[in-house]
C-alpha positions as CSV (number, residue, x, y, z in Angstrom):
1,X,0.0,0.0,0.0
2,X,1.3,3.1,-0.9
3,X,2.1,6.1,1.7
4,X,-1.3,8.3,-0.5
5,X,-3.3,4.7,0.4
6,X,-2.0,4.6,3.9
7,X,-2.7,8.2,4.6
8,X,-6.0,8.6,3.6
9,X,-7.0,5.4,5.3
10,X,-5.5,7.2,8.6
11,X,-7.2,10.4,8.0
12,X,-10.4,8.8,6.9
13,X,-10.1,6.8,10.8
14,X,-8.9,10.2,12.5
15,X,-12.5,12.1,10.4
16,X,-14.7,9.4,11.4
17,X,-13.0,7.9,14.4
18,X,-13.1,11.3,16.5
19,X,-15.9,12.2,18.6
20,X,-17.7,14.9,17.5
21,X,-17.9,16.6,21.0
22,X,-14.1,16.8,20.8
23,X,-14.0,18.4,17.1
24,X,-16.6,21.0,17.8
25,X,-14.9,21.8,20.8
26,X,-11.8,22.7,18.9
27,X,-13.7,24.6,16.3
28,X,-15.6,26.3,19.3
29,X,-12.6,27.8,21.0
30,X,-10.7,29.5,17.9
31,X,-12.7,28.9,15.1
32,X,-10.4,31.2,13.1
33,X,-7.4,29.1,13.4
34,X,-8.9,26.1,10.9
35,X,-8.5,29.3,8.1
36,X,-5.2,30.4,8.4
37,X,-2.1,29.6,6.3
38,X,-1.4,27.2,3.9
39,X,-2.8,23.2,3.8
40,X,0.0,21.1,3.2
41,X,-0.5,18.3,0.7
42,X,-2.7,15.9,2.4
43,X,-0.5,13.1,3.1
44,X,1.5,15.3,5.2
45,X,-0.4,15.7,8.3
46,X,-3.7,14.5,9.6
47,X,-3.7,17.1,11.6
48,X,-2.9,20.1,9.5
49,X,-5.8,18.6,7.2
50,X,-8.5,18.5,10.3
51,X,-7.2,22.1,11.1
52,X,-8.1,23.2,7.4
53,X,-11.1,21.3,7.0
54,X,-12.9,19.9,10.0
55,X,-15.9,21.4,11.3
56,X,-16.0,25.5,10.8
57,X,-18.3,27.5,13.4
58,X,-18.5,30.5,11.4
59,X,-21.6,33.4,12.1
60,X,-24.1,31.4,13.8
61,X,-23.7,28.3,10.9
62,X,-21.5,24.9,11.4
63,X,-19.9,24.3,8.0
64,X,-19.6,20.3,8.1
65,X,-15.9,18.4,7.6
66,X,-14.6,18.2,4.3
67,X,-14.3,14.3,3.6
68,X,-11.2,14.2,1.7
69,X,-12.3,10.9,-0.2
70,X,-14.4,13.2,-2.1
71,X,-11.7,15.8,-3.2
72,X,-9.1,15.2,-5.2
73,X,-5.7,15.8,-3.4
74,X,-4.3,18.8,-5.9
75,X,-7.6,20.8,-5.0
76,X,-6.7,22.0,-1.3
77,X,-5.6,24.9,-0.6
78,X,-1.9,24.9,-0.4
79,X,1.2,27.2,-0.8
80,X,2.8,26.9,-4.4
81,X,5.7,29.5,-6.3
82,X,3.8,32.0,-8.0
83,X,3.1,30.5,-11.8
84,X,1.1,33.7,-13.1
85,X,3.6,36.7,-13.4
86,X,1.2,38.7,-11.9
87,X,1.7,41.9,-9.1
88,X,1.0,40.6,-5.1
89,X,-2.3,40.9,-4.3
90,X,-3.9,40.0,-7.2
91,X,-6.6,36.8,-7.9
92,X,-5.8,34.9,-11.0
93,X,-8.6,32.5,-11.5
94,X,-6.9,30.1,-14.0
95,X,-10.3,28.3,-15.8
96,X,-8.6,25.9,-17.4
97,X,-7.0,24.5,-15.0
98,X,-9.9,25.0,-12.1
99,X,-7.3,26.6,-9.9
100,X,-7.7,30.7,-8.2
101,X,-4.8,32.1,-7.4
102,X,-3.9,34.8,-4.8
103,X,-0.3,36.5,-5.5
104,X,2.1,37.1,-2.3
105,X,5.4,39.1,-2.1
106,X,8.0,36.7,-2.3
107,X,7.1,34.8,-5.4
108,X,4.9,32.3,-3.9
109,X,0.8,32.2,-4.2
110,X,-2.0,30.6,-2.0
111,X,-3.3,28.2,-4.3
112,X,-7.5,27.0,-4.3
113,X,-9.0,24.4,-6.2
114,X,-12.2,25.6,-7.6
115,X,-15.1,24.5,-10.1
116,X,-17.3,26.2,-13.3
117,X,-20.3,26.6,-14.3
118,X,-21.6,28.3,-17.5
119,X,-21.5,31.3,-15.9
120,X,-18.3,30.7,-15.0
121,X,-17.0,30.8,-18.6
122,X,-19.0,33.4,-20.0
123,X,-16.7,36.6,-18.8
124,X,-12.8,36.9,-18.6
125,X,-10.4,39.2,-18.3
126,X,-9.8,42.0,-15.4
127,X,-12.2,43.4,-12.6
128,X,-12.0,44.5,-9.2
129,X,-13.9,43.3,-5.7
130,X,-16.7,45.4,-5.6
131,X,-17.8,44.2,-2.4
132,X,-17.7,41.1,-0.4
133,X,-21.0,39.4,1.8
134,X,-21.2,37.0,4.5
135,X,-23.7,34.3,4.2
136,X,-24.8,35.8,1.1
137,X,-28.6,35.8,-0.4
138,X,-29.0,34.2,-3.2
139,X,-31.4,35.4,-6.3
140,X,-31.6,33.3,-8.9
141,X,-32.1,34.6,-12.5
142,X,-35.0,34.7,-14.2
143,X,-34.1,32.5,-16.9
144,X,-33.2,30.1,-14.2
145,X,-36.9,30.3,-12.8
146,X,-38.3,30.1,-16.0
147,X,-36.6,26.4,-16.5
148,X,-37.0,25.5,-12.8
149,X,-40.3,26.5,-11.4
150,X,-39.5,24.9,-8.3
151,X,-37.3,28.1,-7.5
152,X,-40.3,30.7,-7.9
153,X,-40.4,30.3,-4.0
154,X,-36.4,32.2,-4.4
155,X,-37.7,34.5,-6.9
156,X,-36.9,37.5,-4.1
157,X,-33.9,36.1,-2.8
158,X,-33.0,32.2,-0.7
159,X,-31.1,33.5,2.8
160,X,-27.8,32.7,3.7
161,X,-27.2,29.1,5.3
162,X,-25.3,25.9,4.8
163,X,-27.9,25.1,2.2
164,X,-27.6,28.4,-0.1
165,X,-25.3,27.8,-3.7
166,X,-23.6,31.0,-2.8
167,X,-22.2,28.9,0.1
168,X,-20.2,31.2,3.3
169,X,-19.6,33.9,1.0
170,X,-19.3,35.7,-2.3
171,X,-17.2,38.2,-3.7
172,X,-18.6,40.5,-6.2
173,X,-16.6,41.6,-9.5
174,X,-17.6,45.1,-11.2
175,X,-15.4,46.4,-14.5
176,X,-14.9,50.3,-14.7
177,X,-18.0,50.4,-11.7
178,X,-20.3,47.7,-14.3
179,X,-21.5,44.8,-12.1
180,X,-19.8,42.1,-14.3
181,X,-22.5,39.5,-12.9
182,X,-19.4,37.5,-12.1
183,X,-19.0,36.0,-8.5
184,X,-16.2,34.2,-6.4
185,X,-18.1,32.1,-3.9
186,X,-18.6,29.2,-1.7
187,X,-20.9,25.6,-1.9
188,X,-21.9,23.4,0.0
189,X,-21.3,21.2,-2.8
190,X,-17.7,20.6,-2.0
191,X,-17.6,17.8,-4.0
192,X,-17.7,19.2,-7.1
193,X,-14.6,21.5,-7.2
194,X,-12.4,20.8,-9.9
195,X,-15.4,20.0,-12.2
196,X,-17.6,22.1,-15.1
197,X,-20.5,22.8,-12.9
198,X,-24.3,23.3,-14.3
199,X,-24.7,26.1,-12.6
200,X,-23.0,29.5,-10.9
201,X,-19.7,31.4,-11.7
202,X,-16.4,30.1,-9.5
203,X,-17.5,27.9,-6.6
204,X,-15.1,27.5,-3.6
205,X,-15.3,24.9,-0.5
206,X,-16.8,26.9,2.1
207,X,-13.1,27.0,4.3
208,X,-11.3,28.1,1.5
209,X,-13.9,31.2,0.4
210,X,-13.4,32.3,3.8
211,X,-9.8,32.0,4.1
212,X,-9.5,34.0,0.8
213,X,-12.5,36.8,1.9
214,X,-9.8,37.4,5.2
215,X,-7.3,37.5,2.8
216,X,-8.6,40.6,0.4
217,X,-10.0,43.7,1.0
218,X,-12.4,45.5,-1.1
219,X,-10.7,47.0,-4.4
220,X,-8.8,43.7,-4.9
221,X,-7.8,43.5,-8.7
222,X,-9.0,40.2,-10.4
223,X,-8.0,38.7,-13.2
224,X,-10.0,35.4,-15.1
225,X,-8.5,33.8,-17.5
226,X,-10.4,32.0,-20.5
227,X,-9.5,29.0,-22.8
228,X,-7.8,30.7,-25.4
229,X,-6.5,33.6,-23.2
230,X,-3.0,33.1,-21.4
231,X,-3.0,30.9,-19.0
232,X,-1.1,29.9,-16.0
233,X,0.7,26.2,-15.1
């Protein structure tokens, strides 16, 4: 067995195995630290991954474990040298490649898996953060409505919670003060990063959208990057 097999099979013991007074005890008392820095590559330490990923009290909501079974291993957030050329502080999402990008001094980047949808390739090149929400409401189009009349109950807007698409929260692009009705945010759906979604713009796992909405401020420049456009490695 190799030491990917024998890893997971610990971690997946370690997930399962713990008692769940214990982990939400530990998210309880500094729920900030499971956010912070970069998740090693997840055969490194099970419990840098539980740290990253386990259970997230975060504004009245408890974001669930990610079960790493269900993610491929390049997708967590991790630490990598810089591959888009770009100034520090600046968000590459690299389409492609299902990867976002945030620049640091020093030639390095924080690196998070992410996944498409259609809306996700129909706008590329450079915005800024508009604004960022917590818990954000989610609206769905009317187009959206029209093809799923099950949503008409959303019609004015579905709340924040651990059930919302927008997931934890969003970050808004605008182009020149235009609203580019393109959106960096979270799902519940974790299982789906890394894949061409349905549905929604760039979808993050809940822990890493907030670990990159503490990372940002408003005014952030963003760049997305298309098939066809230049990409990154």
């Amino acid at each position: 067995m190799s030491e990917f097999d024998t890893s997971r099979l610990s971690r997946r013991s370690m997930l399962l195995g713990m008692g769940a007074a214990s982990l939400l005890a530990g998210c309880a008392s500094d729920p900030r630290a499971r956010i912070v820095g970069a998740m090693p590559y997840p055969t490194a330490s099970n419990d840098a991954y539980v740290a990253a990923y386990g259970p997230l009290e975060d504004n009245g909501f408890l974001i669930p474990a990610i079960d790493a079974r269900r993610v491929d291993p390049r997708f967590f957030r991790q630490e990598v040298a810089d591959p888009t050329g770009e100034a520090p502080g600046t968000i590459v999402i690299d389409t492609p490649n299902r990867y976002a990008y945030l620049v640091q001094p020093g030639g390095t980047a924080m690196r998070y898996g992410v996944g498409i949808g259609r809306e996700g390739f129909a706008w590329g090149g450079r915005a800024k953060i508009q604004y960022k929400k917590i818990w954000p409401t989610w609206t769905p189009p009317a187009e959206m409505v029209a093809r799923q009349p099950e949503l008409t109950e959303y019609a004015n807007g579905k709340p924040g919670g651990l059930d919302n698409p927008l997931g934890a929260r969003a970050l808004y692009l605008f182009d020149n003060g235009k609203d580019t009705l393109f959106r960096l945010h979270g799902t519940p759906e974790y299982w789906t990063i890394g894949k061409a979604v349905s549905s929604g713009c760039v979808r993050f796992m809940n822990h890493d959208i907030i670990d990159l909405y503490e990372r940002v401020p408003n005014g952030t420049p963003v760049i997305v990057r298309q098939p066809g456009m230049a990409s990154v490695a």
